[in-house]
FIBA-156464 format. One record per atom (N, C-alpha, C, CB): residue number from 1; residue in three letters; atom name; x, y, z. Coordinates in nm, 3 decimals. Glycine has a CB too. Layout:
// FIBA-156464
<r n="NUM" res="ALA" atom="CA" east="X" north="Y" up="Z"/>
...
// end
This chain:
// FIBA-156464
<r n="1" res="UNK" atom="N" east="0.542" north="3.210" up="1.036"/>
<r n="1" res="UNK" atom="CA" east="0.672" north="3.243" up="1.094"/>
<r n="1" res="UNK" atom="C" east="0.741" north="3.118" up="1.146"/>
<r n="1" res="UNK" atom="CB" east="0.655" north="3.346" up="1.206"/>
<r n="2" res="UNK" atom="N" east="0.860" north="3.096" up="1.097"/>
<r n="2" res="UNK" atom="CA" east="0.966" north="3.007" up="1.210"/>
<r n="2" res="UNK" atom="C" east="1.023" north="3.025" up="1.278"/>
<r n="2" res="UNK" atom="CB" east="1.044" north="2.951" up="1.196"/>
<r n="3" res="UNK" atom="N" east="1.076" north="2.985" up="1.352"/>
<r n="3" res="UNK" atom="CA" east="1.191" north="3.019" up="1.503"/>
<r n="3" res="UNK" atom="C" east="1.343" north="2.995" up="1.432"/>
<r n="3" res="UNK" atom="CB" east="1.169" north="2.870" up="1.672"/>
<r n="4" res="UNK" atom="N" east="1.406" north="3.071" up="1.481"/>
<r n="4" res="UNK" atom="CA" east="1.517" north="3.093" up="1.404"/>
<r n="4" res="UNK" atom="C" east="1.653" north="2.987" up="1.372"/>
<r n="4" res="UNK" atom="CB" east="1.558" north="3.204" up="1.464"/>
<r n="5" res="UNK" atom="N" east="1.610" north="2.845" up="1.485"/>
<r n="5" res="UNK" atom="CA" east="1.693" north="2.751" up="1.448"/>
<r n="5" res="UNK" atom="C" east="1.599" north="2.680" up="1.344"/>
<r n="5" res="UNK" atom="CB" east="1.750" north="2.666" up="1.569"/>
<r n="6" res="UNK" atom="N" east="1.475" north="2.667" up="1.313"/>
<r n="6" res="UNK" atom="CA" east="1.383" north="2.596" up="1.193"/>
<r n="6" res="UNK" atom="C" east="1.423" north="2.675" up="1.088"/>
<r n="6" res="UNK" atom="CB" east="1.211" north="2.598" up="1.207"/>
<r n="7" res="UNK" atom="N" east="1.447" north="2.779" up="1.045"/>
<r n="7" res="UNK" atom="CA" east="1.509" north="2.824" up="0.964"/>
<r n="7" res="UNK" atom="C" east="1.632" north="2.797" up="0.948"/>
<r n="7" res="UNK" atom="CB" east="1.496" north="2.916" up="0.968"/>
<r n="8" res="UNK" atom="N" east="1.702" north="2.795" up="1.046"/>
<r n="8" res="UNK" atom="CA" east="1.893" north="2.770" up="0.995"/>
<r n="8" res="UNK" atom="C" east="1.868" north="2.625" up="0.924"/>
<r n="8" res="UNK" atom="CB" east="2.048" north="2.748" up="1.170"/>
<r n="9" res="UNK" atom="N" east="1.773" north="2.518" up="1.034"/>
<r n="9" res="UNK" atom="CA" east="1.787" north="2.392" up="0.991"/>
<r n="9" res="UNK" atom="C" east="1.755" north="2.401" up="0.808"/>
<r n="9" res="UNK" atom="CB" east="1.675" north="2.293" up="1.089"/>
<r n="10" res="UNK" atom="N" east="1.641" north="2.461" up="0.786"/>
<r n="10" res="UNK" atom="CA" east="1.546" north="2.458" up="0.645"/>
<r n="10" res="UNK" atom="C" east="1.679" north="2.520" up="0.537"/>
<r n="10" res="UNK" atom="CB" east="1.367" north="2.591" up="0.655"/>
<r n="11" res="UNK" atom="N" east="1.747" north="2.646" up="0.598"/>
<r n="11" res="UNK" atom="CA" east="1.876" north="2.679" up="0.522"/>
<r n="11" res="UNK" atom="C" east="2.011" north="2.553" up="0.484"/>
<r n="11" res="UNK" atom="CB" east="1.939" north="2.797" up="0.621"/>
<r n="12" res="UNK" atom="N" east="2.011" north="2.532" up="0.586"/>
<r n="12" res="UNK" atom="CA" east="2.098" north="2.382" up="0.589"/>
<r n="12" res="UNK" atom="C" east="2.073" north="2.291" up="0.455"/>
<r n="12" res="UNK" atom="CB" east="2.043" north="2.278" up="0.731"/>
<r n="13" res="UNK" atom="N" east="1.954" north="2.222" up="0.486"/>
<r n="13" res="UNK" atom="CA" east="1.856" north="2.157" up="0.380"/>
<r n="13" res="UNK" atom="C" east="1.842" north="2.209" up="0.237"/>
<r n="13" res="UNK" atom="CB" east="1.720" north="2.164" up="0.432"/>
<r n="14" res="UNK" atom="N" east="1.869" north="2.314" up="0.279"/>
<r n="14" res="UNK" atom="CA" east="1.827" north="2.403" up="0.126"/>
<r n="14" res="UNK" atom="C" east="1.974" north="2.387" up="0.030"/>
<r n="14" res="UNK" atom="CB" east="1.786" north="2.618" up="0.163"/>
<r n="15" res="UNK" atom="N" east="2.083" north="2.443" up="0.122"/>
<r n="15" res="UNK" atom="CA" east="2.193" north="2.427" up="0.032"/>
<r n="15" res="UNK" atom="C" east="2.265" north="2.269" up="0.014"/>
<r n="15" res="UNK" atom="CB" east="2.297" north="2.530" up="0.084"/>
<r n="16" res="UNK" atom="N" east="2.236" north="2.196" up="0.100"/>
<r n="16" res="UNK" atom="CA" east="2.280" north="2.059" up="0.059"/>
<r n="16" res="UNK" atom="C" east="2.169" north="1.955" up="0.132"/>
<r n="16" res="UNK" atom="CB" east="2.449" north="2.030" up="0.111"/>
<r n="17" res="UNK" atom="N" east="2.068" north="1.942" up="0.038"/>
<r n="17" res="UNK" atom="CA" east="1.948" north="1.830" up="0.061"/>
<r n="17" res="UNK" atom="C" east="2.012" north="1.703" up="0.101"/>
<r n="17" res="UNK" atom="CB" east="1.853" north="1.798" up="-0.078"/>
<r n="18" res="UNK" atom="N" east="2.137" north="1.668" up="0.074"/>
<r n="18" res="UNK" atom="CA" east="2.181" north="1.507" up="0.129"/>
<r n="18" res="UNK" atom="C" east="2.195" north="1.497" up="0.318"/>
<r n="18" res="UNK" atom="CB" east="2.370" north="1.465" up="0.048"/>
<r n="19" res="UNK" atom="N" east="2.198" north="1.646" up="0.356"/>
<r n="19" res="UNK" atom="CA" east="2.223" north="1.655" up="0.513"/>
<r n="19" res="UNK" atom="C" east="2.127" north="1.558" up="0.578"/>
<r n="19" res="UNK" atom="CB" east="2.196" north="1.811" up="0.577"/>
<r n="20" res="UNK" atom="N" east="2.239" north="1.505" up="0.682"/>
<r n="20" res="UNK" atom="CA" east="2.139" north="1.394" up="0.791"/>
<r n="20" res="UNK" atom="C" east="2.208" north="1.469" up="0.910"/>
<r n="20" res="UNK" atom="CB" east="2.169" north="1.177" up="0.788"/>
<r n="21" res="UNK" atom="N" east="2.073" north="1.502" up="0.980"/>
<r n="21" res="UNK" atom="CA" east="2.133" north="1.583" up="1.120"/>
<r n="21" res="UNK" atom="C" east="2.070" north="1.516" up="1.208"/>
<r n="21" res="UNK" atom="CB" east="2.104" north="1.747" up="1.146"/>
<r n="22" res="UNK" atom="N" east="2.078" north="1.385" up="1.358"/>
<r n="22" res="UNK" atom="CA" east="2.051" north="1.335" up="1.401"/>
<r n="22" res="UNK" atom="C" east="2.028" north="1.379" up="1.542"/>
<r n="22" res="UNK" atom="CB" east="2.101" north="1.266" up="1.363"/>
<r n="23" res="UNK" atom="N" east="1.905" north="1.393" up="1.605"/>
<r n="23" res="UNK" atom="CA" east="1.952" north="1.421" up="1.764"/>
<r n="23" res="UNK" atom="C" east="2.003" north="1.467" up="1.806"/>
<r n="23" res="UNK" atom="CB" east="1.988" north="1.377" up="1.827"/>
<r n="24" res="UNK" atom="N" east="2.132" north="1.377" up="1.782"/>
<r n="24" res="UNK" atom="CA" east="2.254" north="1.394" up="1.908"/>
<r n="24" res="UNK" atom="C" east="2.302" north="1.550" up="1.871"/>
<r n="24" res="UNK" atom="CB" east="2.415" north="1.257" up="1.894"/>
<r n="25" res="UNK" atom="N" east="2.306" north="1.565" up="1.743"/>
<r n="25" res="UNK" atom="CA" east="2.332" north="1.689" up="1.641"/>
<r n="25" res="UNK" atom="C" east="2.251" north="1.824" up="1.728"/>
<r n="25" res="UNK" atom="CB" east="2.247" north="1.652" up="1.459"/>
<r n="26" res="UNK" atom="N" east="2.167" north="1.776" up="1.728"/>
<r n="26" res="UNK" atom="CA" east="2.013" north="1.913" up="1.743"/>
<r n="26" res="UNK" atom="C" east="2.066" north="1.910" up="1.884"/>
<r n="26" res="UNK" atom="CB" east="1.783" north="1.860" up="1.716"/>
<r n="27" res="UNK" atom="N" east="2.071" north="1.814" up="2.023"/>
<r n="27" res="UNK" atom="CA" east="2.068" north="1.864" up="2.055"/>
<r n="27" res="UNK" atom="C" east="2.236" north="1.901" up="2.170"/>
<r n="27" res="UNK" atom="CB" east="1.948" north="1.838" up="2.060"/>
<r n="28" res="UNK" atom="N" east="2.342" north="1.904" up="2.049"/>
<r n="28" res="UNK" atom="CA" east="2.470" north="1.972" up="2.053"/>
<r n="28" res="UNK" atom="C" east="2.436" north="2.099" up="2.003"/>
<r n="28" res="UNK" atom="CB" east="2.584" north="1.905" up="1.972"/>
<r n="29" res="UNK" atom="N" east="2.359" north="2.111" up="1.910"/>
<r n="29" res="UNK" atom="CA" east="2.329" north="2.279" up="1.899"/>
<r n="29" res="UNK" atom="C" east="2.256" north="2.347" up="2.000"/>
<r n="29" res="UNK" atom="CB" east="2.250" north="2.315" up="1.779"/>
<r n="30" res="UNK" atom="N" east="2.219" north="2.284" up="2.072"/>
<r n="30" res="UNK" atom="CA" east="2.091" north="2.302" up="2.216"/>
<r n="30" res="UNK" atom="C" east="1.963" north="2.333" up="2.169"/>
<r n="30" res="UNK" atom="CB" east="2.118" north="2.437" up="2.334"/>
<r n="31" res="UNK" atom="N" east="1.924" north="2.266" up="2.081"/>
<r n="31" res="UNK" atom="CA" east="1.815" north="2.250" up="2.025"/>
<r n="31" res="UNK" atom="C" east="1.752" north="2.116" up="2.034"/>
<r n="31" res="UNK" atom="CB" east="1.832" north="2.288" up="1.910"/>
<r n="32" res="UNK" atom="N" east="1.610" north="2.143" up="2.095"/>
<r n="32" res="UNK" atom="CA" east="1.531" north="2.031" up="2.167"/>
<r n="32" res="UNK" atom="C" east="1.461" north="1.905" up="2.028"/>
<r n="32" res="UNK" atom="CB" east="1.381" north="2.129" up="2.271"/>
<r n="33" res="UNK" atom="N" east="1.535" north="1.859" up="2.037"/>
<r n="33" res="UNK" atom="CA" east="1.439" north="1.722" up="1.909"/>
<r n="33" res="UNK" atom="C" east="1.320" north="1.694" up="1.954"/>
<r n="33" res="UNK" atom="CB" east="1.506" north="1.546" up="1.893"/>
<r n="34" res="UNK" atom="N" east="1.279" north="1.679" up="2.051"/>
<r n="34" res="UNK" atom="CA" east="1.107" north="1.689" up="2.057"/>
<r n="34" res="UNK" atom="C" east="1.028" north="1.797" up="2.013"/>
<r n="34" res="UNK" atom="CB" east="1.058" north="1.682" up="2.186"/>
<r n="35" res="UNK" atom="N" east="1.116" north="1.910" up="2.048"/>
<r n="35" res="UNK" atom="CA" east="1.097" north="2.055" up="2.002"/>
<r n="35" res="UNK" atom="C" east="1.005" north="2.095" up="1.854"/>
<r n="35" res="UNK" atom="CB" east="1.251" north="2.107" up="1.982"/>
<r n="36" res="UNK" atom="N" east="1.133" north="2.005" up="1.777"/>
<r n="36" res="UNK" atom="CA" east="1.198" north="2.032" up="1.657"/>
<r n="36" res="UNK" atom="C" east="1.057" north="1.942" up="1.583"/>
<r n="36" res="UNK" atom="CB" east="1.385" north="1.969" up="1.641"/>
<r n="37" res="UNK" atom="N" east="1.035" north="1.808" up="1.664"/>
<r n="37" res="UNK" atom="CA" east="0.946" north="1.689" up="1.559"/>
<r n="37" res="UNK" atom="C" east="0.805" north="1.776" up="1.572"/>
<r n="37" res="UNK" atom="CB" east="0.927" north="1.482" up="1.635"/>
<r n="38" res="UNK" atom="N" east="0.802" north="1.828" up="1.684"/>
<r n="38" res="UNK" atom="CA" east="0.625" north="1.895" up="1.717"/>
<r n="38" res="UNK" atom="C" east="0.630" north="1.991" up="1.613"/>
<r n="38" res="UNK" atom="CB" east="0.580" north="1.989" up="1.894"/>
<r n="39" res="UNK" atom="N" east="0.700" north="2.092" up="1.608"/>
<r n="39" res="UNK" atom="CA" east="0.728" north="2.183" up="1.519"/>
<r n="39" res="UNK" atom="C" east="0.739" north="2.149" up="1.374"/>
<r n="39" res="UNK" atom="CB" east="0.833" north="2.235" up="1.558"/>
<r n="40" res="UNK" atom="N" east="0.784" north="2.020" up="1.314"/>
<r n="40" res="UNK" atom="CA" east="0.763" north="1.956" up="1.178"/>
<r n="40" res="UNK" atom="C" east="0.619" north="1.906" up="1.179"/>
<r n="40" res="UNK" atom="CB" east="0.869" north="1.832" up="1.148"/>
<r n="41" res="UNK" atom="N" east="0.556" north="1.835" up="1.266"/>
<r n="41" res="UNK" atom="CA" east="0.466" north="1.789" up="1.201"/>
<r n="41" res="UNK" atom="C" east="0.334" north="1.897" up="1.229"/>
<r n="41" res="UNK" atom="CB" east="0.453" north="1.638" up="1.240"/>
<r n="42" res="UNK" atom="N" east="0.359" north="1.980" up="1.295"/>
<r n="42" res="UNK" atom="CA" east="0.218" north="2.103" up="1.307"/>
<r n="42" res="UNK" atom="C" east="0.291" north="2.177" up="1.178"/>
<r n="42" res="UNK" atom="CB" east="0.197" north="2.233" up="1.494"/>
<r n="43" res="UNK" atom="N" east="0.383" north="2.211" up="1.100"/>
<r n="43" res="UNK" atom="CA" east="0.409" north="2.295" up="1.016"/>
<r n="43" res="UNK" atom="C" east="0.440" north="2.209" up="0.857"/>
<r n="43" res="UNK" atom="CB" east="0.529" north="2.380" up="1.082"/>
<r n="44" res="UNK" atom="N" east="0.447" north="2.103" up="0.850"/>
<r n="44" res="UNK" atom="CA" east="0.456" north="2.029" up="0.767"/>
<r n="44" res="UNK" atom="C" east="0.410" north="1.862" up="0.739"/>
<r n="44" res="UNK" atom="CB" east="0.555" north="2.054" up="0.763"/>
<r n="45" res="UNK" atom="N" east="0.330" north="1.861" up="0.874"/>
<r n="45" res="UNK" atom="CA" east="0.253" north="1.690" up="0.919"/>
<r n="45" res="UNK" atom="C" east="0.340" north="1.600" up="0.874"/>
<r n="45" res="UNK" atom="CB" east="0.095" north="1.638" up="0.841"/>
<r n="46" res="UNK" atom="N" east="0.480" north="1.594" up="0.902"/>
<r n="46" res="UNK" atom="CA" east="0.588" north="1.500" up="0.912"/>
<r n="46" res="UNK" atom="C" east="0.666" north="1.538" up="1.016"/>
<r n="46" res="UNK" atom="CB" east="0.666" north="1.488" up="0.794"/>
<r n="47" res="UNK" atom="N" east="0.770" north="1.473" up="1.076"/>
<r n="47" res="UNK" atom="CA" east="0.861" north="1.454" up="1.130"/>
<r n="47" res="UNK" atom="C" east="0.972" north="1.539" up="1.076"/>
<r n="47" res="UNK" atom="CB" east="0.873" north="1.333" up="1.133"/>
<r n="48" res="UNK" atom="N" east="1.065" north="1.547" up="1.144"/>
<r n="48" res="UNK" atom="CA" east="1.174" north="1.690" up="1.098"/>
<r n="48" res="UNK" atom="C" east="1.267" north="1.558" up="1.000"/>
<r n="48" res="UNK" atom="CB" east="1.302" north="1.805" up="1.286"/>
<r n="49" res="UNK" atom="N" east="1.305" north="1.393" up="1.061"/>
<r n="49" res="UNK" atom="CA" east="1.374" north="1.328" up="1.001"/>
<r n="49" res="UNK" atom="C" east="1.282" north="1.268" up="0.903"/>
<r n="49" res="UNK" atom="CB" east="1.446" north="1.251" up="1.079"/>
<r n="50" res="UNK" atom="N" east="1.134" north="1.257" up="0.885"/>
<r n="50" res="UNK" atom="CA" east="1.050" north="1.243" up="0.777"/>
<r n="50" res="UNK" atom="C" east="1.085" north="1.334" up="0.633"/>
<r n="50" res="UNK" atom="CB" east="0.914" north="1.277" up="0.835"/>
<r n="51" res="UNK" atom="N" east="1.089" north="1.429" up="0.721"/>
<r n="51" res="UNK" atom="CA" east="1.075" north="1.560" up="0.627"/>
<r n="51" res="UNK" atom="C" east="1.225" north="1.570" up="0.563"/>
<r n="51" res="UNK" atom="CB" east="1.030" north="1.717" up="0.722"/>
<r n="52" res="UNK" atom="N" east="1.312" north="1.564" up="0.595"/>
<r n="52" res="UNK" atom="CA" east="1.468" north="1.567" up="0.565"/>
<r n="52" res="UNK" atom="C" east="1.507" north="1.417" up="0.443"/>
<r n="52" res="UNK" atom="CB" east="1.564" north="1.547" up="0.750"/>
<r n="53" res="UNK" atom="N" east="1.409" north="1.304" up="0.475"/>
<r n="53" res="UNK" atom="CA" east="1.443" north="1.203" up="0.391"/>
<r n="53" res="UNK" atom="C" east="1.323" north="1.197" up="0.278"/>
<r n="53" res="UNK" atom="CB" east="1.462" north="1.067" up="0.476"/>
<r n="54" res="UNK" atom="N" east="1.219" north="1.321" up="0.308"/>
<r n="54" res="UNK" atom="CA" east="1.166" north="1.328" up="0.170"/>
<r n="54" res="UNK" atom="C" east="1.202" north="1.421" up="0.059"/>
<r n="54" res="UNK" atom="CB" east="1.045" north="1.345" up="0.183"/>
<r n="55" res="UNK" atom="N" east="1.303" north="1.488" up="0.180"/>
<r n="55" res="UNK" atom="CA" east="1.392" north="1.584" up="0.084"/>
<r n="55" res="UNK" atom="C" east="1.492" north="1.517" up="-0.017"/>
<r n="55" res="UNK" atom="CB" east="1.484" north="1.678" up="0.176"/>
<r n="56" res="UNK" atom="N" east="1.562" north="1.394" up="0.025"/>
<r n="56" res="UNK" atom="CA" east="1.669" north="1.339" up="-0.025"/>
<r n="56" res="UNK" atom="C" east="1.623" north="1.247" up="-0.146"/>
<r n="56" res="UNK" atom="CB" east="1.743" north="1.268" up="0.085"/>
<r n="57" res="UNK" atom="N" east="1.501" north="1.215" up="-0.122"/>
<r n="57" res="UNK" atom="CA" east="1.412" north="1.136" up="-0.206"/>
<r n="57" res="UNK" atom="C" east="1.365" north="1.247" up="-0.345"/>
<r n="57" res="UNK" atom="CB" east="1.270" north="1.080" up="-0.099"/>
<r n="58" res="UNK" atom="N" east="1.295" north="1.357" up="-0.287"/>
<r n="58" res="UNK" atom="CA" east="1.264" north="1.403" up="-0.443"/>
<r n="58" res="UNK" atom="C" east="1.402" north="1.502" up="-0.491"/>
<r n="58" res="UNK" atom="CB" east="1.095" north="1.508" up="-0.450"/>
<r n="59" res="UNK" atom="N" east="1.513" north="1.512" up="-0.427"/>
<r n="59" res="UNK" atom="CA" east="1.668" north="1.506" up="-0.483"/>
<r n="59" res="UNK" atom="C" east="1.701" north="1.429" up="-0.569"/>
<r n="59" res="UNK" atom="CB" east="1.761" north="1.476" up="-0.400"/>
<r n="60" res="UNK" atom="N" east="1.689" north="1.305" up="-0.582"/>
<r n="60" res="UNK" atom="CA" east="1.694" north="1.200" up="-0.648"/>
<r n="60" res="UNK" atom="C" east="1.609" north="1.172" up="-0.761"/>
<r n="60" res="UNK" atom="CB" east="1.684" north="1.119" up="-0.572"/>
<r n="61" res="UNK" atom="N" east="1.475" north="1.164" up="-0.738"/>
<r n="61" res="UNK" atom="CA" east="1.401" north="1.165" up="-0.811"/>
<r n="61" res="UNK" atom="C" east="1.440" north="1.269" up="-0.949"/>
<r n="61" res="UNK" atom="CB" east="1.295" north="1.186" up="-0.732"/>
<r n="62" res="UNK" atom="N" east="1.456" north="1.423" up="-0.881"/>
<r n="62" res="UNK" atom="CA" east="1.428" north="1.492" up="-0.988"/>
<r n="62" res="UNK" atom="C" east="1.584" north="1.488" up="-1.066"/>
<r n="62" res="UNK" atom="CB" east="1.362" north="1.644" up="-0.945"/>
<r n="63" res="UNK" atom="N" east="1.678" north="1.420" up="-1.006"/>
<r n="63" res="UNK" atom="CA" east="1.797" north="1.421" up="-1.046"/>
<r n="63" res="UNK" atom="C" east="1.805" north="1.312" up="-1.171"/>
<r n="63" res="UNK" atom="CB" east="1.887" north="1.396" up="-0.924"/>
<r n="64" res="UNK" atom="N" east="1.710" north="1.216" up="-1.176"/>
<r n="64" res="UNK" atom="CA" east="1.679" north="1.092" up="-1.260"/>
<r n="64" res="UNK" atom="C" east="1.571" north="1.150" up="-1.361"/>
<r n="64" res="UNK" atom="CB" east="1.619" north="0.955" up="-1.164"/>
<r n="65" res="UNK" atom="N" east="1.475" north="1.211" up="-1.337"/>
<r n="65" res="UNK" atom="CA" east="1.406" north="1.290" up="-1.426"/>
<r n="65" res="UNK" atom="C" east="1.498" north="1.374" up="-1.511"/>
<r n="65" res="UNK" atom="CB" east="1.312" north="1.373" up="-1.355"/>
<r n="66" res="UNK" atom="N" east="1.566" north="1.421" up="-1.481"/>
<r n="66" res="UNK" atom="CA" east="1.693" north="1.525" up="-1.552"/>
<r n="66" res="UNK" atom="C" east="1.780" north="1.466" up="-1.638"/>
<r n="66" res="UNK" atom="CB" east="1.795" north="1.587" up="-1.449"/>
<r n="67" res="UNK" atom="N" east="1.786" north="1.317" up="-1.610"/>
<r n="67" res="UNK" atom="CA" east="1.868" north="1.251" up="-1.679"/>
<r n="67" res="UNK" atom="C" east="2.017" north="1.168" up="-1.623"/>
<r n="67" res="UNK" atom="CB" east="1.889" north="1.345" up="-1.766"/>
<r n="68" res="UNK" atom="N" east="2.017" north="1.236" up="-1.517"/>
<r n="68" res="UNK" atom="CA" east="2.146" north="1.175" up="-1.431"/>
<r n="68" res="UNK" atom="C" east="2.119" north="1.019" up="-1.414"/>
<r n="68" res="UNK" atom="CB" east="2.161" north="1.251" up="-1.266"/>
<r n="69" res="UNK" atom="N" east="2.262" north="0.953" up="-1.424"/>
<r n="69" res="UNK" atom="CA" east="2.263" north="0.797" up="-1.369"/>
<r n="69" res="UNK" atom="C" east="2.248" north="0.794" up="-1.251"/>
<r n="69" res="UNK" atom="CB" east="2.378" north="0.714" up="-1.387"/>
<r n="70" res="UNK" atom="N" east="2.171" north="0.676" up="-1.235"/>
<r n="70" res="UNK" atom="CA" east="2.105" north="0.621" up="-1.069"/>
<r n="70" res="UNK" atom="C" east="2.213" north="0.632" up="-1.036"/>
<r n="70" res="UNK" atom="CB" east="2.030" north="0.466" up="-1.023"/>
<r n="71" res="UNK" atom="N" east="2.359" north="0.612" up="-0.969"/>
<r n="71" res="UNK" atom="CA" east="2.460" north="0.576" up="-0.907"/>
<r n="71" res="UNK" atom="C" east="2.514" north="0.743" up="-0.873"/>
<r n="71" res="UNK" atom="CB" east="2.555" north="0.466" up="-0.998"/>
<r n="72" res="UNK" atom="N" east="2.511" north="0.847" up="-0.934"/>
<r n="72" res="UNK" atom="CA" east="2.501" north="0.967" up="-0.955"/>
<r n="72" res="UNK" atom="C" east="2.394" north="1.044" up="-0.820"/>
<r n="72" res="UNK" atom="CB" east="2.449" north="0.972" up="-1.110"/>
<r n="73" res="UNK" atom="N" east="2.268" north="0.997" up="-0.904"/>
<r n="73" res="UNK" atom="CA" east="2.147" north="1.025" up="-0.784"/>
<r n="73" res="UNK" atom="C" east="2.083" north="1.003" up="-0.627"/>
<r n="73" res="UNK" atom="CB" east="2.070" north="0.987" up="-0.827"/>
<r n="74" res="UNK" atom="N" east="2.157" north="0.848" up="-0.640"/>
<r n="74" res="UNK" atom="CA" east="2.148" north="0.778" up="-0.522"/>
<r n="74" res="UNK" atom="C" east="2.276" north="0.863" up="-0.417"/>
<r n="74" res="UNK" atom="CB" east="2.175" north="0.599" up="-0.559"/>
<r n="75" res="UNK" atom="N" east="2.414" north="0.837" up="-0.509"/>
<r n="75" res="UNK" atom="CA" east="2.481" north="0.931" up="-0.382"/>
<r n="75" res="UNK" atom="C" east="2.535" north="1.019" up="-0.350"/>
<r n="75" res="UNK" atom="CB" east="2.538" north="0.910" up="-0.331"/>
<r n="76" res="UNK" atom="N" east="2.501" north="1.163" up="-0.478"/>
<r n="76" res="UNK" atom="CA" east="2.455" north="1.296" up="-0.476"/>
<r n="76" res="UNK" atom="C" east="2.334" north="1.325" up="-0.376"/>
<r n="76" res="UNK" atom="CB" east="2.417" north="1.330" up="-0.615"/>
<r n="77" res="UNK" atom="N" east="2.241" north="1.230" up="-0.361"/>
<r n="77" res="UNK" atom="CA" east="2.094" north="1.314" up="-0.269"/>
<r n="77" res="UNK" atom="C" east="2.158" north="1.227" up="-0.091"/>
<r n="77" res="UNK" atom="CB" east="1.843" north="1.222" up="-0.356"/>
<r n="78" res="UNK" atom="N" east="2.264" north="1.184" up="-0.089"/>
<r n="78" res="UNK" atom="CA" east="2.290" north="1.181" up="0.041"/>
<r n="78" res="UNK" atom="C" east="2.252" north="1.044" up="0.095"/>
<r n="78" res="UNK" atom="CB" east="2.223" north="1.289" up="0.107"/>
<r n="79" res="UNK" atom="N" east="2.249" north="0.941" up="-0.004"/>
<r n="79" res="UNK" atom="CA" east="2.237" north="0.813" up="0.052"/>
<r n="79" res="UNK" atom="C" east="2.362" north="0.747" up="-0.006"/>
<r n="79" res="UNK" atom="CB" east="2.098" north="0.738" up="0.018"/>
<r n="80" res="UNK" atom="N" east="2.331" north="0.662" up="0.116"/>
<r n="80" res="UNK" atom="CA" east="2.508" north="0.564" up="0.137"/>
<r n="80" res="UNK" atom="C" east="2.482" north="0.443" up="0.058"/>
<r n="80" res="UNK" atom="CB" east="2.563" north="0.496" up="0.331"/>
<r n="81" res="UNK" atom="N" east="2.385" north="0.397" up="-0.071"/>
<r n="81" res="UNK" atom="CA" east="2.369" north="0.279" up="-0.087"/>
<r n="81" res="UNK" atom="C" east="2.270" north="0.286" up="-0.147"/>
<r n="81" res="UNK" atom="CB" east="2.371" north="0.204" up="0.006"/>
<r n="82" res="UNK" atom="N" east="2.256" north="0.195" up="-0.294"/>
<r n="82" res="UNK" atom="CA" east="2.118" north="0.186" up="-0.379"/>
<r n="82" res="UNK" atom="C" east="2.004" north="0.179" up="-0.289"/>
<r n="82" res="UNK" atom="CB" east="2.110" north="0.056" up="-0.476"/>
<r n="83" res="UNK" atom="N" east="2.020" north="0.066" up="-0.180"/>
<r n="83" res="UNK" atom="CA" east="1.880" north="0.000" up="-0.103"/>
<r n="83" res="UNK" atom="C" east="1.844" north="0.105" up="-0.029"/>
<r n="83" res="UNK" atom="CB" east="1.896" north="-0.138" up="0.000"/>
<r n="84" res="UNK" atom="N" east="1.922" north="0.262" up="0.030"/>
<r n="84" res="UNK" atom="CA" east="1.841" north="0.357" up="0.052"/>
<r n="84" res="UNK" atom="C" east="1.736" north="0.401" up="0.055"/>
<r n="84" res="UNK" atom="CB" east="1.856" north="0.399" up="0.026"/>
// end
């Protein structure tokens, strides 16, 4: 089971994997970022911003497997820059 903002967040993620939601973000929603990292790494042994940039990573990846140009992949999965 998740708590119902780990779900909105995982929904978030789900429909656009390039999302970067920082802190200050979590906790304008009043949602605790220490909260949030304990809760990533007991449910997924990463970090919630670990976990969000390995999302953006196999975005990319599978977007280059598919055939898409790097320049395409790199800033479709939500990075600002090849060296990403």
């Amino acid at each position: 089971d998740q708590p119902d903002w780990a779900k909105q967040l995982l929904h978030e993620l789900e429909q656009s994997p390039g999302t970067r939601i920082s802190d200050g973000e979590l906790k304008a929603r009043g949602i605790d970022p220490a909260t949030v990292r304990r809760h990533f790494l007991r449910q997924y042994g990463m970090t919630f911003q670990a976990f969000t940039r390995a999302r953006r990573m196999s975005t990319a990846f599978h977007q280059l497997r598919d055939g898409a140009k790097i320049d395409d992949a790199v800033f479709e999965s939500g990075y600002e820059s090849h060296s990403g």
